[in-house]
VEXDREN-2710 file (C-alpha; in Angstrom, 1 decimal):
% VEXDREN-2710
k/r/px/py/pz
1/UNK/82.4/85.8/107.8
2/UNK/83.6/87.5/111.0
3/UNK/83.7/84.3/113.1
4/UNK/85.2/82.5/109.9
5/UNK/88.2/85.1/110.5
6/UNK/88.3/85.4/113.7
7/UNK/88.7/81.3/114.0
8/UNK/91.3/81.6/111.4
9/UNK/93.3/84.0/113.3
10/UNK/92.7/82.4/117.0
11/UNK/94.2/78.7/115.2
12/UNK/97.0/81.1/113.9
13/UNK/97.9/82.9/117.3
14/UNK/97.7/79.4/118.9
15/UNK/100.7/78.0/116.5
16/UNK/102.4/81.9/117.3
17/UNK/102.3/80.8/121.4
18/UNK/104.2/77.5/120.6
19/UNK/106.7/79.8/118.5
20/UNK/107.2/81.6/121.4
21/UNK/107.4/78.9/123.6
22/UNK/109.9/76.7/121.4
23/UNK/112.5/79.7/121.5
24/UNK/111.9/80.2/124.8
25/UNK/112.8/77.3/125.9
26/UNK/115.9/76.8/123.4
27/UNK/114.5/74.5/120.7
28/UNK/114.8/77.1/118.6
29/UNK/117.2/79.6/118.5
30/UNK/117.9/82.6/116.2
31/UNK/119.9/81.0/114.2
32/UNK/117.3/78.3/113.3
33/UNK/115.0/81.1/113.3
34/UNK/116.7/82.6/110.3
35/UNK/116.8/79.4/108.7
36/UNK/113.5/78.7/108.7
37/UNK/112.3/82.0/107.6
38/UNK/114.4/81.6/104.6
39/UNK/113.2/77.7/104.4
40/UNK/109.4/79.6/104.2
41/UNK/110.2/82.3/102.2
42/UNK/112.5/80.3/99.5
43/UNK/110.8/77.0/98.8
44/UNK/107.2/76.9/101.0
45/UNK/105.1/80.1/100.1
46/UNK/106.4/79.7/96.6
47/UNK/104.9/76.5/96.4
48/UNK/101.6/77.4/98.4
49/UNK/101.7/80.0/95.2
50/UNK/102.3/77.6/92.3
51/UNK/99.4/74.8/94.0
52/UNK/97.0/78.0/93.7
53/UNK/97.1/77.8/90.2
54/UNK/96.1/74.4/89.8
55/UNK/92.8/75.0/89.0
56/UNK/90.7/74.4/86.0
57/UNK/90.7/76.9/83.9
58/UNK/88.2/79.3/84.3
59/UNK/87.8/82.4/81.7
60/UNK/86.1/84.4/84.4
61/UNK/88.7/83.4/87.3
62/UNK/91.6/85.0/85.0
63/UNK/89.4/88.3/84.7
64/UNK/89.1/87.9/88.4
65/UNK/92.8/87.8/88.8
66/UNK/92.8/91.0/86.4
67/UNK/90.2/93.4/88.6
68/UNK/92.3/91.5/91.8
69/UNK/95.6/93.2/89.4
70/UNK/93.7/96.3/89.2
71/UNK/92.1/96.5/92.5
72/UNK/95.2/96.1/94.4
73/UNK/97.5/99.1/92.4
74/UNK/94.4/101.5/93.5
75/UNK/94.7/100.3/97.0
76/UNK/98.1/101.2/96.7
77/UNK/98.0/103.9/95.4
78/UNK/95.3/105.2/97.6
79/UNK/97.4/104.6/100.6
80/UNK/100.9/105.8/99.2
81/UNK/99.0/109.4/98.8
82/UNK/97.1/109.7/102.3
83/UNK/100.3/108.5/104.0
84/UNK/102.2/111.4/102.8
85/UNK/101.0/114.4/105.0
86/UNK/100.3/111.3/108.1
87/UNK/104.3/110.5/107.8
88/UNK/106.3/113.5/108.0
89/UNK/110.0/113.7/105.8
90/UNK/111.1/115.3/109.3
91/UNK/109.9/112.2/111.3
92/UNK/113.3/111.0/112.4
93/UNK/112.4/107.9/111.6
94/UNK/110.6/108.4/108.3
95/UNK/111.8/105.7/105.9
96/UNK/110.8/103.1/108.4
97/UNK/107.9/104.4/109.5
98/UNK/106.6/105.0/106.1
99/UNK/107.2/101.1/104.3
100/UNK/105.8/99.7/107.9
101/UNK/102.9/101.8/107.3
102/UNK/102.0/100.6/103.8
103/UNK/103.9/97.3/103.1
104/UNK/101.9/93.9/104.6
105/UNK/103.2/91.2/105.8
106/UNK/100.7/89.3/102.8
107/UNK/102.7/86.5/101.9
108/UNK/103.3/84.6/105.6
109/UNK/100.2/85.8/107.2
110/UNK/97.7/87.3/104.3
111/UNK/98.3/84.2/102.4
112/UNK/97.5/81.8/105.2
113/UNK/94.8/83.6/106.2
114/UNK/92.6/84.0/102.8
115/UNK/93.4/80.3/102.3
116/UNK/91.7/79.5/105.7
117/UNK/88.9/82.1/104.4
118/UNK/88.4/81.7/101.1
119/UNK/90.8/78.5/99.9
120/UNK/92.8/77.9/96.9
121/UNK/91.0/80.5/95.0
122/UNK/91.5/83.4/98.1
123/UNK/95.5/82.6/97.5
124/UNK/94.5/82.8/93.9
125/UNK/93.7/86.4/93.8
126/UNK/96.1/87.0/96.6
127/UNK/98.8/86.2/94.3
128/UNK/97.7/89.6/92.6
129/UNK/98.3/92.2/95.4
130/UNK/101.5/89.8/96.1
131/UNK/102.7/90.8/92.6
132/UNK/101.8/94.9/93.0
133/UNK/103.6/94.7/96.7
134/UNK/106.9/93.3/95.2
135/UNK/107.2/95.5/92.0
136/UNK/106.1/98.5/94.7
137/UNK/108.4/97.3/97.3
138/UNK/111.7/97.0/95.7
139/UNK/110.8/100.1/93.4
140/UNK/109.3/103.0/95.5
141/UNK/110.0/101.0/98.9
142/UNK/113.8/101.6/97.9
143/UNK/113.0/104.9/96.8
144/UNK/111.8/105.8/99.9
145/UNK/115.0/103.6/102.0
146/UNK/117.4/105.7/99.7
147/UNK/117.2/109.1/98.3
148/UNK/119.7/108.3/95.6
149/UNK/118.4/104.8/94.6
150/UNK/118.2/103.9/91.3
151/UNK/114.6/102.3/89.7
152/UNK/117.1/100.3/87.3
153/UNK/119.0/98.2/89.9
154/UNK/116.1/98.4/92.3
155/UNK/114.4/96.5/89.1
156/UNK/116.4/93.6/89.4
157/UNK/115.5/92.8/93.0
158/UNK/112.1/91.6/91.6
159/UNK/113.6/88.6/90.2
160/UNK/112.6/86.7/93.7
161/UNK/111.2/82.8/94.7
162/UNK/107.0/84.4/95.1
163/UNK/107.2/86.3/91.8
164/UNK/108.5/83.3/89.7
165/UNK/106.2/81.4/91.3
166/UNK/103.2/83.7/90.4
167/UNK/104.7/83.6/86.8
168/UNK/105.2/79.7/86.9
169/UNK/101.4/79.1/88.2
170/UNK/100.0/81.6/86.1
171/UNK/101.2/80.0/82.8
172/UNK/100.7/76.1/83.8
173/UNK/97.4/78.4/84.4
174/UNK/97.2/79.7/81.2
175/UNK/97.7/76.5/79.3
176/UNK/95.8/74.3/81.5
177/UNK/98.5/72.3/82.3
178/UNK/98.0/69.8/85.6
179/UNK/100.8/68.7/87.8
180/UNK/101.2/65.0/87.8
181/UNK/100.1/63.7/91.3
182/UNK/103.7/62.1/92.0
183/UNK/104.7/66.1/91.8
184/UNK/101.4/67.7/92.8
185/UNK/100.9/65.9/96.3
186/UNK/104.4/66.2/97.6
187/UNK/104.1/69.8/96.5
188/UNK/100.6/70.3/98.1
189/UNK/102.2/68.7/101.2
190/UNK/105.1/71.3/101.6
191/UNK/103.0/73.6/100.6
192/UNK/100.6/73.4/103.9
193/UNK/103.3/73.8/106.0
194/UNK/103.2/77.2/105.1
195/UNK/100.3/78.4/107.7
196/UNK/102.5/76.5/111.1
197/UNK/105.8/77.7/109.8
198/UNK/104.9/80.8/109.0
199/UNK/102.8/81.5/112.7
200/UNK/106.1/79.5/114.4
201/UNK/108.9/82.4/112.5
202/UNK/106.7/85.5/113.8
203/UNK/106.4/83.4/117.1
204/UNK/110.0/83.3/117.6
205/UNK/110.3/87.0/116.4
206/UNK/108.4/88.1/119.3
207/UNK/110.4/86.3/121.8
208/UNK/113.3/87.5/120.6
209/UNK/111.8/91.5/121.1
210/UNK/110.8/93.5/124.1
211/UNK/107.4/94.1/124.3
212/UNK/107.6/96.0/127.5
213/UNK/109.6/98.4/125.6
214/UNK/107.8/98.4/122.7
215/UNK/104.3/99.5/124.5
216/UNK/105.7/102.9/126.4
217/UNK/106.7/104.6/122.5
218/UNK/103.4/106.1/121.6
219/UNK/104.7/107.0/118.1
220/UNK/104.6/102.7/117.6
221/UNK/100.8/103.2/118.4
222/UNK/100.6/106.0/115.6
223/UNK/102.4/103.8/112.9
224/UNK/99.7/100.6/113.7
225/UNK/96.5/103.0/114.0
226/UNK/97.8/103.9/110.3
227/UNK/98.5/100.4/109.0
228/UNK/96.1/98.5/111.0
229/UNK/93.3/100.3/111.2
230/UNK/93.1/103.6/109.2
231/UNK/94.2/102.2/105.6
232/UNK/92.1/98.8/105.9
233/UNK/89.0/101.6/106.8
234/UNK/90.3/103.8/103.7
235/UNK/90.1/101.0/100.9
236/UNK/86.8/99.8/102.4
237/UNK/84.4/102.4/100.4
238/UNK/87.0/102.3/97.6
239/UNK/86.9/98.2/96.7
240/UNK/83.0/98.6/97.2
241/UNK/83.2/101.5/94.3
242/UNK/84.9/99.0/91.8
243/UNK/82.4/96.3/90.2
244/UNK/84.5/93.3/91.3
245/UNK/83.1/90.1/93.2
246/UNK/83.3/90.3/97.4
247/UNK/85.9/87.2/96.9
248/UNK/88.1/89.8/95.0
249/UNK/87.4/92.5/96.8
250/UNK/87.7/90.7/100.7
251/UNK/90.6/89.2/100.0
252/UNK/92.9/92.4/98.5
253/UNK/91.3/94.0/101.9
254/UNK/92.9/91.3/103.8
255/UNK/95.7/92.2/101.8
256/UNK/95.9/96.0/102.8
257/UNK/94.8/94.7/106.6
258/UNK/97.3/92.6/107.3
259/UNK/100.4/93.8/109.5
260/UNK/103.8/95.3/108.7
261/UNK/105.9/92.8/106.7
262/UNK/109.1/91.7/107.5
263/UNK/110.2/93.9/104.7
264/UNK/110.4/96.7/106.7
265/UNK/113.6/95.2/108.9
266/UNK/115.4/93.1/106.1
267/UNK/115.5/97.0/104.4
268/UNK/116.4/98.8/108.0
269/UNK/119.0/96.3/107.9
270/UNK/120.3/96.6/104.2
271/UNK/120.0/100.6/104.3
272/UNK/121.9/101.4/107.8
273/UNK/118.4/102.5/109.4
274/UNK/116.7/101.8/112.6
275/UNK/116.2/98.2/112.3
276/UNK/115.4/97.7/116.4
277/UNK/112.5/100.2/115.6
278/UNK/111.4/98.3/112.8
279/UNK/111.7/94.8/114.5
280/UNK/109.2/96.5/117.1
281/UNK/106.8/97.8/115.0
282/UNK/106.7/94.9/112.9
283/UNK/106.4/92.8/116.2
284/UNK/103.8/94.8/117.7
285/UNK/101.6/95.5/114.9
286/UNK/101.3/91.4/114.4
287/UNK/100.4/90.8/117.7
288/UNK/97.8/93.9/117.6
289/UNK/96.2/92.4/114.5
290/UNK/95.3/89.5/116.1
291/UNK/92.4/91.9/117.0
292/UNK/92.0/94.1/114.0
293/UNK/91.6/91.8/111.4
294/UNK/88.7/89.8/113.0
295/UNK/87.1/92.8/114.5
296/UNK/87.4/94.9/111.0
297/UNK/86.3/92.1/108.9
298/UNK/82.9/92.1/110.6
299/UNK/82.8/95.9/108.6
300/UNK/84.4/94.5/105.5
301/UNK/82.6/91.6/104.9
302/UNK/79.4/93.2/105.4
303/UNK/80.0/96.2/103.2
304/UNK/81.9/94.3/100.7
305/UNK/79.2/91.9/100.0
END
């Protein structure tokens, strides 16, 4: 399994290098940056969602995406409780610090990455910690952003492309209802777009940072051992506690393993906090799990089996 991820992610940081190089050298620029982001965000990982579902039914794959359900809200909830005496309210920082710490960037790389892994049924079960990291995200994640947030507009933000696509797969799912192939393959084809685009946007993110800057603030360090390292080591014992299959359980560690989402800035941004500092820590913790993830997963995968 180890060299199965660490394959996965070496093809992934090669697309990432021709990111970098294609905004580098002006082929893309921010602007287009933005675009496709939105591009992946909007129409492709929905999609890669929604193609997911289009397996035979299977009685014990919907348990499967039930203890996936399950398995992911105690991950969470796990990590939201040890991060509270690790991230201090005095930090200067703390809102930021805190959602880079516990929100993953599951959908553009985790989703890519159990696919590679595990196939469509991986990015079936993923589509279960994807639906516990968006109601957590826009509920407590705003919470957290904004001392004076309310739950009941926060609930409305919910109502986004991945989660209609969960709910859209889930119920052709449910009544075992197969896309026509004149829909299915161009679908299918967007769809695996989703692993290039996705390595090309985070590409172009890091160009666009400082690095250099980046590696001399030691609290950046702190925030990655947390998200990178220490929570992906926490859930370990905990998903090998539950009595759920190692398909289930490795790909909601995957899940919990993979870096800080691009959340993190898109709330910075939307809340009047330090976006530059979350741009670097979501920056730096993707290039640092180029590491993690392979070298953890020789510890997951042998514990979770």
């Amino acid at each position: 399994m180890y060299l199965v991820v660490l394959e996965k992610m070496l093809e992934m940081f090669v697309i990432l290098i021709f990111g970098i190089i294609a905004f580098k050298t002006g082929i893309i620029d921010e602007n287009a940056n933005k675009r496709l982001s939105n591009l992946l965000l909007m129409i492709v990982s929905p999609l890669v969602i929604v193609v997911s579902y289009q397996l035979e039914f299977d009685s014990e794959l919907l348990h499967g995406l039930v203890l996936a359900l399950i398995a992911s809200i105690i991950t969470y909830i796990v990590t939201i409780f040890v991060s509270k005496p690790l991230i201090s309210k005095q930090s200067i920082n703390y809102s930021v610090e805190k959602i880079a710490a516990l929100y993953s960037n599951c959908g553009f790389i985790g989703i890519p990455l159990i696919n590679g892994i595990l196939g469509a049924e991986g990015v079936f079960y993923m589509t279960a910690y994807m639906t516990v990291f968006n109601i957590l995200v826009w509920t407590h994640g705003i919470l957290v952003m904004e001392k004076n947030a309310s739950i009941k507009n926060a609930w409305k933000n919910l109502i986004t492309p991945a989660v209609i696509a969960i709910f859209a797969g889930l119920l052709l799912f449910l009544f075992r209802i197969r896309l026509p192939e004149i829909i299915y393959s161009p679908i299918d084809m967007i769809a695996s777009m989703n692993t290039p685009l996705a390595m090309i946007v985070a590409g172009c993110n890091i160009a666009q940072s400082n690095l250099y800057n980046s590696l001399k603030k030691i609290r950046i360090y702190y925030i990655c051992f947390l998200k990178l390292i220490l929570f992906p080591l926490i859930c370990i014992p905990i998903l090998m506690l539950m009595p759920i299959s190692f398909e289930i359980a490795f790909t909601v560690w995957i899940g919990v393993a993979c870096p800080t989402g691009a959340t993190v800035i898109m709330f910075a941004e939307r809340h009047e906090k330090n976006a530059l500092y979350a741009s670097e820590i979501f920056v730096f913790s993707t290039v640092l799990s180029m590491v993690s993830i392979p070298l953890l997963s020789i510890i997951a995968s042998n514990l979770l089996k």
